[in-house]
N, C-alpha and C positions, 0 to 999 in steps of 0.2 A: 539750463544745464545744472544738473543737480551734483555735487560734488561727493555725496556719499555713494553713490554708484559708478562712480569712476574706478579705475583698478591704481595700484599703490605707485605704479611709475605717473603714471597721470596726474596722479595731487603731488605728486614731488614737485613736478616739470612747473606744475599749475604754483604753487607756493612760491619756488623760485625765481619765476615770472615777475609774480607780486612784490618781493624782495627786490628787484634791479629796478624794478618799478619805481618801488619807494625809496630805494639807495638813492638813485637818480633827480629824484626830484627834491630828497633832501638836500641835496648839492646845491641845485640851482631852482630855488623857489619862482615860481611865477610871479610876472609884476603884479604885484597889490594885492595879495595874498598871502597872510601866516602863515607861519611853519604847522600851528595847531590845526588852523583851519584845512592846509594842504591834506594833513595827514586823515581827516576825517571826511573830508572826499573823497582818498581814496579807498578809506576804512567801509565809508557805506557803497560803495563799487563795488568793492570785493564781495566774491563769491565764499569766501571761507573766513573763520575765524579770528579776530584782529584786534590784538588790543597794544597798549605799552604800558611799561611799568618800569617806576621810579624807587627806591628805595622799600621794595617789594610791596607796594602799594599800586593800584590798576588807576592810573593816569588816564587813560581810555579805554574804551571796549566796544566795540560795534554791537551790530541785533543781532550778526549768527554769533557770537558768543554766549553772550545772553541767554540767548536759543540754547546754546548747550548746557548751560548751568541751572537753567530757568531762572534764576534772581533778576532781579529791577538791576539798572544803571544803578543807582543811589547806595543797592547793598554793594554792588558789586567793588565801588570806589572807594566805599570805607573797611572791607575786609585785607587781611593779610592775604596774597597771594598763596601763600604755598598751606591754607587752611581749605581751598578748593579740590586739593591734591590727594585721594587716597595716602593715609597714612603709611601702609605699608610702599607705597611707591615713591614717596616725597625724596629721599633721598639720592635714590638713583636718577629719577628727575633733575633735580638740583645738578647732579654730577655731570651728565648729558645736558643740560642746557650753558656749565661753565666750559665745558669743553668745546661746544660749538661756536660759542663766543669766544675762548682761544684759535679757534678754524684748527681744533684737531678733531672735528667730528664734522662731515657735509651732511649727513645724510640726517633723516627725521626721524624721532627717537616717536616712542610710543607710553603711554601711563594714563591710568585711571584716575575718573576723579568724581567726587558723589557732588548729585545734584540737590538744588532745593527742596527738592520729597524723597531723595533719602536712596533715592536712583544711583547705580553706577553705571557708568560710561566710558569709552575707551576715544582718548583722544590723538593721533597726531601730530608732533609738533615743529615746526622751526623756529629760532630765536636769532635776529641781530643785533647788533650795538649799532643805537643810534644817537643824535642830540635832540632833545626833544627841551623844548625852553632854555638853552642856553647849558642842557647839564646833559650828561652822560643817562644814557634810557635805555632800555630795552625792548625791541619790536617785536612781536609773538603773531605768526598768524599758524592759527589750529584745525583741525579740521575732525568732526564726529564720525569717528569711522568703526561706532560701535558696531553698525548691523554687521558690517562687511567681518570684522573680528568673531560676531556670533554665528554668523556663515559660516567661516572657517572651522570655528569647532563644531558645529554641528556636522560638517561634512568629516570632520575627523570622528567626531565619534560613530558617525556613519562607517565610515573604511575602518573602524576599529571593529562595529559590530559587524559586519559583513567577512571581516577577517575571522572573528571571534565562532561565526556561525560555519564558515565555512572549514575550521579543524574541531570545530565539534562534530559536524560528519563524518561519519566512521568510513564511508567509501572515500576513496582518492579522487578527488575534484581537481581535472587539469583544465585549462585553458589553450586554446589552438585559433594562432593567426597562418594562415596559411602553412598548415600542418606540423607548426614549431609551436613549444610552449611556451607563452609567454606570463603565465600563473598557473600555479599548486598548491594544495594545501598540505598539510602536515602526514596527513592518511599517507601522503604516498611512501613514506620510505615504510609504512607497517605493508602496505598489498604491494611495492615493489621493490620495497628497499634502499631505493634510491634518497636520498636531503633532495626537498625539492629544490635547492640552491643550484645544486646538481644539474635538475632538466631543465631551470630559466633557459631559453634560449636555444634549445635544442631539438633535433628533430623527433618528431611520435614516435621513429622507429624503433625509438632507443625500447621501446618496452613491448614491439612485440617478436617473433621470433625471427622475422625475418624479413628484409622489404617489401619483399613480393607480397608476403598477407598484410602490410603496413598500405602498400597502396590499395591491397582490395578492400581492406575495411573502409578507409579514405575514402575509396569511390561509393562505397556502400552509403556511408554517412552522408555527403555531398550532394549527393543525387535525390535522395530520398529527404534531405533537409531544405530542399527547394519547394519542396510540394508540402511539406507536413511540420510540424512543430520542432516535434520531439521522434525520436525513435529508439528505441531498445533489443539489446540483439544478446547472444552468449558466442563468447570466441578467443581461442587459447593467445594466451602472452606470456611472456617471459620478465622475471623476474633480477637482479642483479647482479646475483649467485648463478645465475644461469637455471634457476630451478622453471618449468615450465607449470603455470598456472588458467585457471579455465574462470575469465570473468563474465561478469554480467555489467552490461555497458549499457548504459543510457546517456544520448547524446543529446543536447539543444541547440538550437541555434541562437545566439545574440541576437537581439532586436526583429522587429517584425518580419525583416527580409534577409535572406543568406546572403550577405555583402562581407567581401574580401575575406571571406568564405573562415572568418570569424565562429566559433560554436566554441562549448563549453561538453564536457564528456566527465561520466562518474565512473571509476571502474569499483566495482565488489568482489571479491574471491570466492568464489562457492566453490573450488575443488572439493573440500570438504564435504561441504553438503551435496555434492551432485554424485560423491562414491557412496554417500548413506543415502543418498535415495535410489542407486542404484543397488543398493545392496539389498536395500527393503523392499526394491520391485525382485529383485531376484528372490529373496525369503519369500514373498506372497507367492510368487509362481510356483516355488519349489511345494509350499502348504496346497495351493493349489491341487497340483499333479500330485500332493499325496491324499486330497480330499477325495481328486477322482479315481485312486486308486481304490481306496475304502471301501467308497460308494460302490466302486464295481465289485471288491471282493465282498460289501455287505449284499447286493443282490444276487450275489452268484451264490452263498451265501444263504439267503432264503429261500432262493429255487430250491437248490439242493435237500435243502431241512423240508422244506413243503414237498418234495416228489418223496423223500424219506416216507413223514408221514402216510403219503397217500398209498406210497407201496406198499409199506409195511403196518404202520398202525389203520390201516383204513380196511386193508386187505384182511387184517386180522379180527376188526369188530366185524366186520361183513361177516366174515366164517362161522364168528361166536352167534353173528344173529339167526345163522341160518341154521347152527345146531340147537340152538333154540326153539324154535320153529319146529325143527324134528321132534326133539322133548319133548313138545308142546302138544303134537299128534298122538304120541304114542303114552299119552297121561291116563290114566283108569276116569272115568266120566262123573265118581262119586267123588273123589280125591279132589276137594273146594281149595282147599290150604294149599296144595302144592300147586294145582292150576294157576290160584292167583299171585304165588310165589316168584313163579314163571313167566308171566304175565307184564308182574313188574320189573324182572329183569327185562323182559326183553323192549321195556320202554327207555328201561336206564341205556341200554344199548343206540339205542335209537338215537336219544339225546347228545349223547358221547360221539358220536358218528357226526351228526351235525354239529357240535363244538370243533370236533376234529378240521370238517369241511368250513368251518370259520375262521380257525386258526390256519390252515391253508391259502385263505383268501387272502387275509391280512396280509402274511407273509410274500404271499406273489399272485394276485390276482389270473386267472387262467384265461379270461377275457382278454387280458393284454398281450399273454402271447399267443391265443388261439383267431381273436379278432382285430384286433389294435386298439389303439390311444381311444377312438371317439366312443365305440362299445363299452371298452375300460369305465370312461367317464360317466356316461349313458350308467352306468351302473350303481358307479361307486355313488351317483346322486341322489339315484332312488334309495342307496340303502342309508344314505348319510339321510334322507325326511323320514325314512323307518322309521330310525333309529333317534332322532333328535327332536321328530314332532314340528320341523322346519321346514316349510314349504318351500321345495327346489327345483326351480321353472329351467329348464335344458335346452338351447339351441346349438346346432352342431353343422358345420358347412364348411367339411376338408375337401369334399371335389372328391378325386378316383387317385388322388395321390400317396405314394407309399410313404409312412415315416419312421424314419432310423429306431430301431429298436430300443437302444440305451436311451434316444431322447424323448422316446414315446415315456419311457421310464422315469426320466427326471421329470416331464411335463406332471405325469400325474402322481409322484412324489410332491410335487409344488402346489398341486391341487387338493391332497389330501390333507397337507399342511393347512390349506388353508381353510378348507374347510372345520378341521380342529379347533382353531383362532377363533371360527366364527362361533362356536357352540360354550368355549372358553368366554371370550372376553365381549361379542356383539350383545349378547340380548337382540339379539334380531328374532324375529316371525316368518322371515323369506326370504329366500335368495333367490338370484338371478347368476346363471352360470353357459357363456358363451362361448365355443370353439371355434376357431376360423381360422382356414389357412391359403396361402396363393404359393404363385410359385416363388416368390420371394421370402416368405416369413411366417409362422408360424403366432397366433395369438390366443391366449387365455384370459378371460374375463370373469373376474368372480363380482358380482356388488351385493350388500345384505341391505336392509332397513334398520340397522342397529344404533346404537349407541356414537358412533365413530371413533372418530383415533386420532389421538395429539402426536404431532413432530418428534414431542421429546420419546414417544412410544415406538414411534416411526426409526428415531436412530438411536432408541435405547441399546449400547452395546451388551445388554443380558437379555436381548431378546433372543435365542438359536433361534427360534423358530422363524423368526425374520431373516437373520443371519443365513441360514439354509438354505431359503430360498432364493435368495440374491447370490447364493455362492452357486447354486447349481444351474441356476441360469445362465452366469458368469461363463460358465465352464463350456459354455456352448454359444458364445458371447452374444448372450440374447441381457436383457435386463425387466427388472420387478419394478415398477411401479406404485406407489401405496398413496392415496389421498381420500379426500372425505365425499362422499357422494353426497346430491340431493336429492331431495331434502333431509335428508338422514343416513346415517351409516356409512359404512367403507365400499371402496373397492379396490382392488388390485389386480392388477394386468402386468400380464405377464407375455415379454416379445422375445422370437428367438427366430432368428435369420434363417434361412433353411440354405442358402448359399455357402457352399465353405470358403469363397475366398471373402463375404463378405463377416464371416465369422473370424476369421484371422486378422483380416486388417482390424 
């Protein structure tokens, strides 16, 4: 039986014991046995500390004492007693130990006292009056009940930091025994106003709008914290003012198992953040539908300027050319200078006619809307290795299926895009350019041999020409793709649902 792991009624009961003990038999000594010798049998019995003292001198002292001071018998018997005694505690000592020996104190007083290597320790103590050789003495039995004291505060400074960490969270940390709170931390009177003094003891419903959603979250929580740890949800509460708030709740449960249905719950307030994020999905939509307003008034826009030119400036070199032409027949046969005056107008004409027919293309290719998307591309690829000296391999497998005109238009807006990027920033020698389509989804495939492309480039917000593409894809809620091919270079793929409800969801 080890007396330092007893609890503090225990070593009273256990002390007090030893006292009627020893009252008792100083009364009536056993035949043929001293009063010294009695006492130091029952000194080495004893389980706890024992000694007596005489004119504040240690007349005896058993091994658990010893034990607690660490010194020999021999020091122990020629020191002053109250030189074992923490200084700062000697005197309240001293006052508690006359008092109990007046019997206006029963109970065991406590005080510190430094050992042989300079160690402090916490002792409990009780004191009797006894006679010990014919004179007036005093019984001490002690008991080291330093760890049990260093437990104590360790477990306090524990519930202080656990106190400490739980109102330094800025969410409101409640605790719930069978849907009453039985801990809060400070958070809560900022997200609900409330002194948590306030909800000790009171039922959850107090904070949210109304019983009825007070048991459905309940159930929510309950049920789902049987199977899983933790769970987290958003769901409106009310506030003390009566004002109505929308948090973000994440619940746990106590201990390994959902017993007496025990959990601990954080609330956060994001009304705030949940109107600016709706506000900012509303602004993006709104940018949105004005991007694809643009785009549609920029191509309607182009057509219009490209059928301009072709009516009227295309209509007009044709004319010029072919007065030319006339001129040219009815020139005198000796007339060198004017022939070949004429000659080179009618090249400069020629040329003018075919920039005209270039700058028509650019503007609204007639492929797209005379043949569709795959012809478009089929095209615009041959004239992108014309023109760049970049070898561009074409495969194309839409089937017999028709596709929406404005998206045929964004696809290879996205395409010319990208093809731009590649002659800009690849250093590539080839590309590879693939069209497929089913009856679900629409896919574009560019990949180069170039140089590649870092992330930070990938979400550089002063890219537009990336920015464009993912915006117009968006719009059709398809999405862009961008990473690094092997062994070299980029690709980017480009998907867009041909489904309209799978476009809107």
């Amino acid at each position: 039986m080890n007396p330092e792991k007893k609890s503090k009624k225990e070593l009273i009961d256990l002390v007090n014991h030893l006292q009627a003990q020893l009252s008792q038999s100083g009364r009536r000594p056993a035949q043929g046995t001293s009063e010294e010798d009695l006492y130091k049998i029952m000194a080495q019995s004893s389980q706890v500390g024992f000694y007596i003292m005489q004119n504040k001198r240690f007349q005896f002292v058993n091994q658990h004492f010893l034990d607690y001071a660490g010194y020999s018998e021999s020091e122990m018997l020629q020191m002053d007693t109250l030189n074992i005694i923490l200084s700062e505690d000697r005197r309240k000592t001293s006052k508690n130990a006359v008092m109990m020996l007046k019997e206006q104190r029963f109970s065991p007083y406590e005080f510190r006292i430094v050992t042989r290597d300079g160690r402090i320790k916490w002792i409990m103590e009780t004191v009797m009056s006894i006679t010990f050789k014919g004179k007036r003495a005093i019984l001490g039995n002690s008991m080291d009940v330093t760890e049990r004291k260093e437990a104590g505060r360790r477990l306090e400074e524990l519930e202080a930091l656990e106190s400490s960490i739980l109102d330094a969270i800025p969410q409101a940390v409640v605790g719930l025994h069978e849907r009453r709170i039985n801990f809060a931390n400070h958070a809560v009177k900022v997200i609900f106003g409330w002194h948590r003094e306030e909800l000790i003891g009171k039922s959850i419903t107090m904070i949210y709008r109304n019983e009825k959603e007070a048991d459905r979250i309940g159930d929510i929580f309950y049920s789902t914290l049987e199977r899983q740890r933790t769970y987290e949800t958003e769901f409106p509460c009310l506030r003390k003012d009566g004002q109505q708030i929308l948090c973000r709740m994440k619940a746990s449960r106590i201990g390994e198992k959902l017993r007496e249905k025990r959990i601990v719950v954080t609330y956060e307030n994001i009304t705030a953040e949940k109107k600016a994020q709706d506000d900012l999905e509303r602004s993006r939509q709104e940018l949105r539908n004005l991007s694809v307003h643009l785009q549609s008034v920029r191509e309607e826009e182009r057509t219009r300027v490209a059928r301009k030119i072709h009516d009227e400036l295309g209509q007009s070199l044709t004319a010029l050319q072919m007065d030319l032409s006339w001129l040219a027949s009815r020139l005198p046969a000796g007339n060198k200078s004017i022939r070949e005056k004429t000659q080179s107008m009618s090249g400069l004409v020629d040329a003018t006619i075919e920039n005209v027919h270039k700058i028509m293309t650019e503007l609204r290719p007639s492929l797209l809307d005379d043949l569709g998307l795959p012809s478009a591309i089929e095209w615009q690829a041959a004239d992108f290795q014309k023109r760049s000296g970049i070898r561009c391999q074409t495969r194309i497998d839409c089937g017999n299926g028709v596709i929406d005109k404005e998206l045929a238009t964004a696809i290879f807006r996205i395409f010319q895009e990208t093809l731009t990027n590649i002659v800009r920033h690849a250093k590539a020698v080839h590309c590879k350019v693939s069209l497929t389509a089913n009856e679900k989804e629409i896919c574009l495939e560019v990949t180069d041999n170039g140089i590649g492309i870092t992330q930070w480039q990938i979400d550089d917000p002063r890219s537009f020409g990336m920015i464009g593409m993912r915006e117009r894809a968006h719009l059709w809620g398809g999405t862009v793709h961008v990473r690094n091919a092997r062994p070299s270079g980029t690709t980017v793929r480009v998907l867009i649902p041909l489904d309209k409800g799978e476009r809107q969801a």
